[in-house]
N, C-alpha and C positions, 0 to 999 in steps of 0.2 A: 417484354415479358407480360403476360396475359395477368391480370389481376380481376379481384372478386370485391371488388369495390362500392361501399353505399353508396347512393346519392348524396346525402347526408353525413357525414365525418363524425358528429358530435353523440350522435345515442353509444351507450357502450351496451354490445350485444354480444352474447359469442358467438364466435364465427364473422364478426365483422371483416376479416380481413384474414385471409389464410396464405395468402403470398408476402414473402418477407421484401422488406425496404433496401434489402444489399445494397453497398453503394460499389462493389468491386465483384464481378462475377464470379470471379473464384473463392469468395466466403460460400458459394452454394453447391454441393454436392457431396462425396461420402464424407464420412469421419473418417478422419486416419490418425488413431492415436498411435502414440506410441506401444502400447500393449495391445494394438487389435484395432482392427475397421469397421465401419458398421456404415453398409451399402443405402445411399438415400431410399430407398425405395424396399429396403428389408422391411420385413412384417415385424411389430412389437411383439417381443417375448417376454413374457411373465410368469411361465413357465420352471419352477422350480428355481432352488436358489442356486444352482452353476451356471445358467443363461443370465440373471441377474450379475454377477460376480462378473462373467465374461464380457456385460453390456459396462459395468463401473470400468472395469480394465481397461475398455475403448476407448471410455469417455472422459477419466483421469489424469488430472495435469493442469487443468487453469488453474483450480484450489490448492494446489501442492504447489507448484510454482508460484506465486504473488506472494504464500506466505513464505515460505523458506526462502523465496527470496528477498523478502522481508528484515530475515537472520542476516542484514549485510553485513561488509565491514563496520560501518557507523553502531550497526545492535551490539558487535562483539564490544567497541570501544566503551559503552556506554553501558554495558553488562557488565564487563569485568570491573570498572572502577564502582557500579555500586557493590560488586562481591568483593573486593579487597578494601575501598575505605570504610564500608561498612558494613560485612557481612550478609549475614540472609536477611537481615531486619528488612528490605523492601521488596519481598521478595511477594507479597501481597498484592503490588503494582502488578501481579500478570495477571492476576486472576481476577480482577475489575475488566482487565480491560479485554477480555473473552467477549462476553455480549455487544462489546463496541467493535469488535474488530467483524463479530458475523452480522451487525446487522446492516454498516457499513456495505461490506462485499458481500451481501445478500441480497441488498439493493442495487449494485453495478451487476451482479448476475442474472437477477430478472431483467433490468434495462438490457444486456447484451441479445439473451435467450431473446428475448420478445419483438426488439426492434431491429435486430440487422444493423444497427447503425452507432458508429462511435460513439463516446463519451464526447468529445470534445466537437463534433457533430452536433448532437445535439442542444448543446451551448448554446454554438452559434444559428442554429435555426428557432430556436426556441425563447431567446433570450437577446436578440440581437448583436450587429457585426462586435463593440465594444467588448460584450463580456465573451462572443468567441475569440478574439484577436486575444484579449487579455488572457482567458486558460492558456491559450498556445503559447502564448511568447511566455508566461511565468512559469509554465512547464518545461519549458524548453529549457530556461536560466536555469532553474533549480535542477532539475532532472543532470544539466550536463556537471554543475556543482557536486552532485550526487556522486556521480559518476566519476569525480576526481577521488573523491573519497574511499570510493570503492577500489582504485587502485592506489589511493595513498597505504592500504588491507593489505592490498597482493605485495606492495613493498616493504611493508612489514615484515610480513612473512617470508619472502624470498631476504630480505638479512638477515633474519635469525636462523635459515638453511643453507646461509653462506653460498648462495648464487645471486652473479653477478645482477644490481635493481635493473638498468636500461635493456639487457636484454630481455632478464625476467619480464618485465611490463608490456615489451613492444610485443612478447611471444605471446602473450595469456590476449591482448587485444587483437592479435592477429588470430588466436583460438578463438572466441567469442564471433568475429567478423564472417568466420569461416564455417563455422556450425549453424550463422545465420544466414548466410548465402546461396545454399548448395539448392536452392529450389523445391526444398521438400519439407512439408511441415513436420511430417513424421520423422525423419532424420536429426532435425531439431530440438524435437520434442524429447526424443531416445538421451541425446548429448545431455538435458535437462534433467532428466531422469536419473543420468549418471550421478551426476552434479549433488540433486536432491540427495542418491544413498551418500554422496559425501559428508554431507552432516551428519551423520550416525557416528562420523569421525567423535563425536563427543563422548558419545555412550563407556568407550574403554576409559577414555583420561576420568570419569564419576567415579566408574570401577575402582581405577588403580588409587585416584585420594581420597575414596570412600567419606565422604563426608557425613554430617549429623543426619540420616533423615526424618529424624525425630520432628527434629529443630525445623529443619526446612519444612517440610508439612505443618508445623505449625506456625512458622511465620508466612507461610502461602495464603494461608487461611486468617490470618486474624492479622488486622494494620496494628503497626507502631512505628516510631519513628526513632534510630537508633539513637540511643543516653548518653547526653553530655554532647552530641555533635552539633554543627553549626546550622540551624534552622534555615536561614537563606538558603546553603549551598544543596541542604538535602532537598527541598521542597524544585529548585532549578533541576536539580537529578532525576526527579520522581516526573517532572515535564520532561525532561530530555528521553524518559524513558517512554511516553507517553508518545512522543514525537517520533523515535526511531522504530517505534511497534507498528504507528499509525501512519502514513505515507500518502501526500495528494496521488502520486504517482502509479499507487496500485489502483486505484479507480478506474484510471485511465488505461496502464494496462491488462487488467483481469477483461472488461467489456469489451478491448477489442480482440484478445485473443481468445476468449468463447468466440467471438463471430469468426474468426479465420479458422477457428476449429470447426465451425460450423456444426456447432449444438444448437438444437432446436429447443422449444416445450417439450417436447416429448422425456427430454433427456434432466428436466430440472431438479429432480428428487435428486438422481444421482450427483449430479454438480455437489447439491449441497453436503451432500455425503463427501466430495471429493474437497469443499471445502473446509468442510470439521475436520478430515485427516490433517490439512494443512493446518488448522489453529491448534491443534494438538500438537504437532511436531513440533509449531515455533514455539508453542509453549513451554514445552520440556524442554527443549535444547535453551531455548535462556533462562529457565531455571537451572537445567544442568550446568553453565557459564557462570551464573552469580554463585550456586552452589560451589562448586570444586573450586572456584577462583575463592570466597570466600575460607573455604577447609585449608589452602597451602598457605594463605599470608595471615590465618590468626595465629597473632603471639610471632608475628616475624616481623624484623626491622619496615619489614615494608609496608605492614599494614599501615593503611591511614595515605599511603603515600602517592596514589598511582600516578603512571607517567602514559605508556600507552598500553595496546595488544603484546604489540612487542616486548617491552617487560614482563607483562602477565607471563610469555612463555617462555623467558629467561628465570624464570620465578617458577615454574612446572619444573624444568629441569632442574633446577639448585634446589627445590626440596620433595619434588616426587622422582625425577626419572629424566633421559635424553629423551627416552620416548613419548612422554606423554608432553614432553615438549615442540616435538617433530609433530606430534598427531595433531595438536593445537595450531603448529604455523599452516598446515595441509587442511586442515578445517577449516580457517582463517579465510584463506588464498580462494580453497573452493565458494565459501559463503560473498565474497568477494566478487568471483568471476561470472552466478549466477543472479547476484544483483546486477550487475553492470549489464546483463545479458536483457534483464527483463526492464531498467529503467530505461534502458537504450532503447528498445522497443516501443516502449509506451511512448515516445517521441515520437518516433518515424507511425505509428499506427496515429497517432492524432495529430502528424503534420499532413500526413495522406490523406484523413477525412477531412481535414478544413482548406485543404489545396486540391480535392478531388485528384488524385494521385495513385494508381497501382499499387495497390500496400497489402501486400499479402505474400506469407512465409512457403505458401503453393506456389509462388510466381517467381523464375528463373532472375535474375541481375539482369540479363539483356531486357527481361519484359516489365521491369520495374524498377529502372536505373536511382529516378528520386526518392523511392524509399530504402535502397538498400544504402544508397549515398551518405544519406540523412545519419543512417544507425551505423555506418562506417566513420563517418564525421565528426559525430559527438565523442565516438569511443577513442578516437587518433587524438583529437584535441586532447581531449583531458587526461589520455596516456603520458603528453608528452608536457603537459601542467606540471604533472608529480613529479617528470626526470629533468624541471628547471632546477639550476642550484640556487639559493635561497628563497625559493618561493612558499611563499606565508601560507604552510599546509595545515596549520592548526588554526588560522582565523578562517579559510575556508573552512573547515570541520564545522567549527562555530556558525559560523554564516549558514553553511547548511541547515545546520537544527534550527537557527532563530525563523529562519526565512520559511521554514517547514511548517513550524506552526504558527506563523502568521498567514499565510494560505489555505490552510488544513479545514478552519471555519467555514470560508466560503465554498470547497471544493466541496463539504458535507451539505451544505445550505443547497446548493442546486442538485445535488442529489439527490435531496429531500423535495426540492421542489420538480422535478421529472418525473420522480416517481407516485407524485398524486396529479401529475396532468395525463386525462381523461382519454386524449387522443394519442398520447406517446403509448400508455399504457394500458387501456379502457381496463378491460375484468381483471387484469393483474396491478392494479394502482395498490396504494398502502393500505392499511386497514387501520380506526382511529390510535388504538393503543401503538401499533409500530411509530405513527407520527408524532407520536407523544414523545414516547424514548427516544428518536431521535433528536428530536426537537432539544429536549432537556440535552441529548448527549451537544448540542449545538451547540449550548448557552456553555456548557462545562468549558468547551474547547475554546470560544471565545474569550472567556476568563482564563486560561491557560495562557491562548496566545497574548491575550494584554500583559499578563505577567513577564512571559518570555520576553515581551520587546521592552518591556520598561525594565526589567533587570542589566539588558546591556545597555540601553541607553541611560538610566541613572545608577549603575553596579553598586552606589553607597546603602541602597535600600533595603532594608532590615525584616532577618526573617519573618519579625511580628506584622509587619506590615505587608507581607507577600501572603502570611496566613489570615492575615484579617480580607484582604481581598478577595480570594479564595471563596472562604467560608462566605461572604456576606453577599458574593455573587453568586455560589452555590445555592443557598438560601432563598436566595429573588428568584431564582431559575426554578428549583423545587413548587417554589409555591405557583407559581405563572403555570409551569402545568397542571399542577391540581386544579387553578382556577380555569383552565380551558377543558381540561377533563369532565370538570361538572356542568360546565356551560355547556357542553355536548350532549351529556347527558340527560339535561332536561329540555332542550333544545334537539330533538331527533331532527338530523338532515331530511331537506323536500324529497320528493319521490324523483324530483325531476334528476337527482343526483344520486340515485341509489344504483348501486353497481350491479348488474348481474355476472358471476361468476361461475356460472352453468357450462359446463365442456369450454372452458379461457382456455385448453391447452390447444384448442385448433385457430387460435386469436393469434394474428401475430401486425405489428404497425404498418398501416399503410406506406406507402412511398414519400417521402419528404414533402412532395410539390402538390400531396392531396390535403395534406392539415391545415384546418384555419388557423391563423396569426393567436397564438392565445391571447386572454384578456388580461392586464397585467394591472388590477387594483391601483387603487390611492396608496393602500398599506404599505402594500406589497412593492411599489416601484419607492418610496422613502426608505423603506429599507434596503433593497436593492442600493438607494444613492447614497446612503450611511454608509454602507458595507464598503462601496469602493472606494468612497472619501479616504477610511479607516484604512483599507490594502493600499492606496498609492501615498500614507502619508506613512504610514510604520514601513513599509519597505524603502522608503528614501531614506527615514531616520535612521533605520537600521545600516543602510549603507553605508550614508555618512560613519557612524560610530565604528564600520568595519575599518571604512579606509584610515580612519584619524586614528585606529590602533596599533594598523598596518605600518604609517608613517612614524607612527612613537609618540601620535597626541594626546 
């Protein structure tokens, strides 16, 4: 492929490089969305707003997909139990965590748009073979965990619809298998789509139990933490919700499925547009979840009490309706099949780029055997995890979340750190304030995840003592950015490092094998050896305490 390459790598210019870094040919030619194509070599229209409308239409679906699928089974579990043990009171938790979820996949969006090249790609060229090996294989573990989960959902549901679990499961992962196979992105993309109007499944069951909206808008809007409950458990709830909103796994795959869509710069407002619909959807539908789960069990036996999903809709039907209990298990099941559809994915797209592999949703099963293998693999394994009889499906759940945000730190930390290297990114790198917020949103998560693993590894540990860590590493974290904020401040960056962002949208990353080696600080590599110290000794701990509960230790 003909490229427009410096001599030089290092200056960021616009226009330094207008050929993308694809690492699989067919990420490059039309868009074929599901609502429309948009021909590589069509002329930009800007021309009134139905040519607009018609290009979002083309171009929609990374952002609606990652989040709603997002809404998995694990969101519903972890929704409904803080709407029945304790009504709207945390219903506050969604509306924080808004700016963390766009600035997150706003950063994996320019990385995709800009570079042609996977998440987990980048890792491993940028950061060496350890920490690519390590995303992959911890993505893999968690992702295929994930993924039991996601049909521990569908078997929920399918018992409370009184069809039989084994067939149910093996059918929805042969559905999933088969919607991803057929050689067409657009084909795909459409079943997705479906998928997506399936959550609207929620909108009638708000309807029919009509709950406070008073009340919910005003506890969306102003934190509290509900009266008289047990501080430990709500403060582990308010992470658990923080974990199944936030996901390593959408990193990995929103970046690679913009590049199999093959969005360019041209296309990046729109994204973002395509993104806010997606935070808005998942936002309302798990407020509508905590909402109406919260309206049917106050002042009922079961408030205070929850066991799963499945209750929840045995719980719809005994005091709303059969139907708003049918729509809940179909909800369920749907939000279920299209998580398992996209973590599945994000596997096989980030085993493809770090094994140089055919991994793309335009490429036929004959022409791309090891990625459809891979996303056939994970989904049959963990189909047939859920249909062992006693297998410990609630310490997996658990495992999931712990293991989520003890990874979640680092998966934001190299995101952070890609997206201010010069050569991944030249005129689209961060700008100071973005790196601030995230930075801060960094430290938040890494106080999270410390919490998270030390609550299962020492569970005697007292709410005041989970709120005093919090708070006091909240605090250090607060101040560390003000004190780098001013030091910035009075300290303007050299010229030698000042970005020009003059037409970046015809900037796109050179090819992998033209980037210098970047330069990897004192600082910056101690930290780096902290970080993993930290990930390979909480993930052993944590296992340990999974299995020693498993066994009845």
């Amino acid at each position: 492929m003909p490229t427009n390459t410096p001599t030089d790598p290092q200056p960021v210019t616009a226009a330094a490089h207008i050929a993308p870094a694809a690492l699989d040919s067919a990420h490059i030619g039309d868009i074929k969305g599901a609502f429309g194509t948009i021909k590589v070599d069509q002329a930009a229209s800007h021309s009134g707003w139905k040519a607009r409308l018609k290009t979002l239409l083309a171009v929609v679906g990374p952002g609606l997909i990652v989040m709603v699928g997002d809404n998995d089974a694990g969101a519903f579990g972890t929704y409904t139990q803080a709407g029945q043990d304790y009504g709207t009171a945390l219903l506050w938790t969604l509306l924080l965590l808004v700016p963390v979820l766009y600035v997150n996949q706003e950063m994996v969006l320019r990385l995709g748009i800009v570079t042609g090249v996977g998440h987990a790609r980048l890792i491993l060229e940028r950061f060496g073979k350890f920490w690519g090996a390590f995303s992959v294989i911890d993505l893999f573990i968690l992702n295929a965990l994930t993924i039991v989960t996601e049909f521990i959902g569908i078997s929920l549901g399918l018992d409370y619809l009184g069809i039989p679990k084994v067939i149910g499961v093996l059918v929805a992962a042969a559905v999933i298998i088969g919607a991803a196979s057929t050689g067409s992105f657009k084909r795909f993309e459409r079943v997705c789509m479906i998928l997506v109007a399936g959550s609207l499944l929620l909108v009638p069951i708000i309807v029919m139990v009509h709950p406070d909206m008073g009340q919910m808008a005003h506890d969306f809007i102003v934190p509290g933490v509900p009266a008289g409950s047990d501080l430990s458990t709500v403060t582990l709830l308010i992470i658990g919700i923080v974990g199944t909103t936030i996901a390593p796994w959408q990193l990995f795959f929103q970046q690679s499925y913009l590049i199999d869509k093959r969005i360019t710069p041209r296309f990046i407002n729109y994204e973002k547009a395509d993104l806010w619909i997606g935070i808005v959807i998942v936002v309302v539908g798990a407020a509508a979840i905590i909402g109406f789960t919260a309206a049917t069990f106050a002042g009922r036996p079961e408030f205070g009490n929850f066991t799963d999903a499945g209750g929840v809709a045995q719980g719809l039907e005994k005091y709303v309706g059969k139907t708003a209990g049918v729509l809940f298990a179909v909800a369920l099941i749907d939000a279920s099949i299209i998580g398992a559809a996209a973590v599945g994915l994000s596997t096989s797209y980030a085993l493809g780029d770090v094994l140089g592999l055919k991994h793309s949703l335009h490429r036929k099963f004959s022409d791309a055997k090891g990625f459809y293998a891979v996303f056939a693999g994970i989904l049959l394994v963990s189909a047939i995890v859920v249909l062992i009889p006693g297998a410990p499906l609630g310490l997996l759940t658990v495992g999931v979340q712990v293991l989520a945000g003890v990874l979640l730190p680092s998966a934001t930390v190299f995101l952070l750190l890609l997206c201010n290297d010069k050569q991944v990114l030249g005129p689209w790198v961060n700008g100071k304030f973005l790196n601030i917020f995230t930075a801060f949103i960094i430290g938040i998560l890494v106080i999270l995840s410390l919490v998270l693993t030390s609550s299962v590894l020492f569970p005697d540990m007292t709410g005041e003592t989970i709120v005093a860590i919090i708070l006091i590493g909240s605090g250090a974290c607060l101040l560390g950015c003000i004190a780098y904020a001013l030091y910035g401040a009075f300290r303007p960056a050299p010229a030698a490092d000042a970005v020009n962002r003059a037409d970046r949208r015809d900037w796109r990353m050179p090819p992998l094998a033209l980037l210098k080696a970047p330069k990897i600080s004192t600082a910056r590599r101690a930290g780096l050896t902290v970080l993993r110290s930290y990930l390979l000794i909480a993930m052993i701990l944590v296992i340990v305490r999974v299995v020693q509960l498993a066994i009845g230790g």
